[in-house]
C-alpha positions as CSV (number, residue, x, y, z in Angstrom):
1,X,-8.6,26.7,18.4
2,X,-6.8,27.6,21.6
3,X,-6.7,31.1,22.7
4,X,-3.7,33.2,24.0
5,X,-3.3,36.4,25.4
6,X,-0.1,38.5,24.6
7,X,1.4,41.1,26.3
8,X,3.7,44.4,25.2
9,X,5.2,46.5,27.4
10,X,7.7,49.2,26.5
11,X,9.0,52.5,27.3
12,X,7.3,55.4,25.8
13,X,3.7,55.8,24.0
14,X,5.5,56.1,20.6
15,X,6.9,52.6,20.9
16,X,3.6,51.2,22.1
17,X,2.0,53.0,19.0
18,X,4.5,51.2,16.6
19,X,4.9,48.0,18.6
20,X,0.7,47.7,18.2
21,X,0.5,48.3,14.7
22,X,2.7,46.0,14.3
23,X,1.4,43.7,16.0
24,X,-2.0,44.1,14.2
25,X,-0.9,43.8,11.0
26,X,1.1,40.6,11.7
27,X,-1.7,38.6,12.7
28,X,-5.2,38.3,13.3
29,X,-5.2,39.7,16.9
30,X,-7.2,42.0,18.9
31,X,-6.6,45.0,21.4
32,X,-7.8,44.1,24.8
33,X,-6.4,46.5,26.9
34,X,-3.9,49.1,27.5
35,X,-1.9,49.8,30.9
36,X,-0.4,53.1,31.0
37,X,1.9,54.4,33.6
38,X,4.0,57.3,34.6
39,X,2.4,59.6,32.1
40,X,2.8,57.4,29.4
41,X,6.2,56.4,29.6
42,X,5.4,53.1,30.4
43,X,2.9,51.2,28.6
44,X,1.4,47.8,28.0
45,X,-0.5,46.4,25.6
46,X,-2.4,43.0,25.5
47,X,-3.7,41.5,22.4
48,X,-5.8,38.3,21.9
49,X,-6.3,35.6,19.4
50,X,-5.1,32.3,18.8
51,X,-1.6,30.8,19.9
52,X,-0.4,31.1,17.0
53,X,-1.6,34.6,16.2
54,X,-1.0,35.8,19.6
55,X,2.9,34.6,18.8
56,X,3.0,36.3,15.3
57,X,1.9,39.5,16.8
58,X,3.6,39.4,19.9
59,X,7.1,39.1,17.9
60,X,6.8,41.5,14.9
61,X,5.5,44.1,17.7
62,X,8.5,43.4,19.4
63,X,10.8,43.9,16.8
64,X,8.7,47.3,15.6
65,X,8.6,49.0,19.1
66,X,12.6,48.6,19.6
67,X,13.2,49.8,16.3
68,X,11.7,53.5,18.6
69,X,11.9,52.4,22.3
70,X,13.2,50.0,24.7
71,X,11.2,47.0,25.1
72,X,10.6,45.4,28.3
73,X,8.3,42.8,28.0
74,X,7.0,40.4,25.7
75,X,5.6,37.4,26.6
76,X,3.1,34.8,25.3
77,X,0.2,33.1,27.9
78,X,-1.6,30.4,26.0
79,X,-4.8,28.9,27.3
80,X,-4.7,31.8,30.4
81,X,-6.7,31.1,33.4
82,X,-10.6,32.6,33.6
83,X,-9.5,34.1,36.3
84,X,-6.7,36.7,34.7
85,X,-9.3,36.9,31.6
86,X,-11.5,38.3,34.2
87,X,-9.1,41.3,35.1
88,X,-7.8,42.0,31.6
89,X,-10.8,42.1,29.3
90,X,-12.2,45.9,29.7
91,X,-15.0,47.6,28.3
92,X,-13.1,50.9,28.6
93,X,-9.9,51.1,26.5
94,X,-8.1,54.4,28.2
């Protein structure tokens, strides 16, 4: 199976919050790491899993996060480079 990496990123921490669980109970993703920004009123989440999954997630989070915030990016990369797995995948989830 091919992996995928997608990406969330909305305005406000409550929307991330929503957007995420979402996202995790759509599919069979996992949290890789979070991006926050202007004291938390910009954040973006990155999830892994397959293409498929990855897709799932990346849509129902979408949905779930606009339902409480604005949503300003959600996008799918399938089969990513080493190279931006490299400077995504964190030890530290802060």
């Amino acid at each position: 199976m091919e992996k995928a990496i997608g990406l969330l990123e909305v305005q406000a921490m409550v929307a991330a919050i929503a957007g995420l669980d979402a996202m995790c109970k759509a599919a069979d993703v996992r949290l890789i790491h979070v991006e926050k920004r202007l004291g938390g009123r910009l954040v973006s989440l990155v999830v892994d899993g397959t293409v498929s999954d990855v897709k799932a997630a990346v849509e129902a989070g979408a949905v779930a996060a606009a339902e409480v915030g604005n949503v300003k990016l959600a996008e799918v990369i399938a089969r990513p480079h080493p190279e931006i797995t490299k400077f995504l995948y964190t030890d530290k989830l802060d």
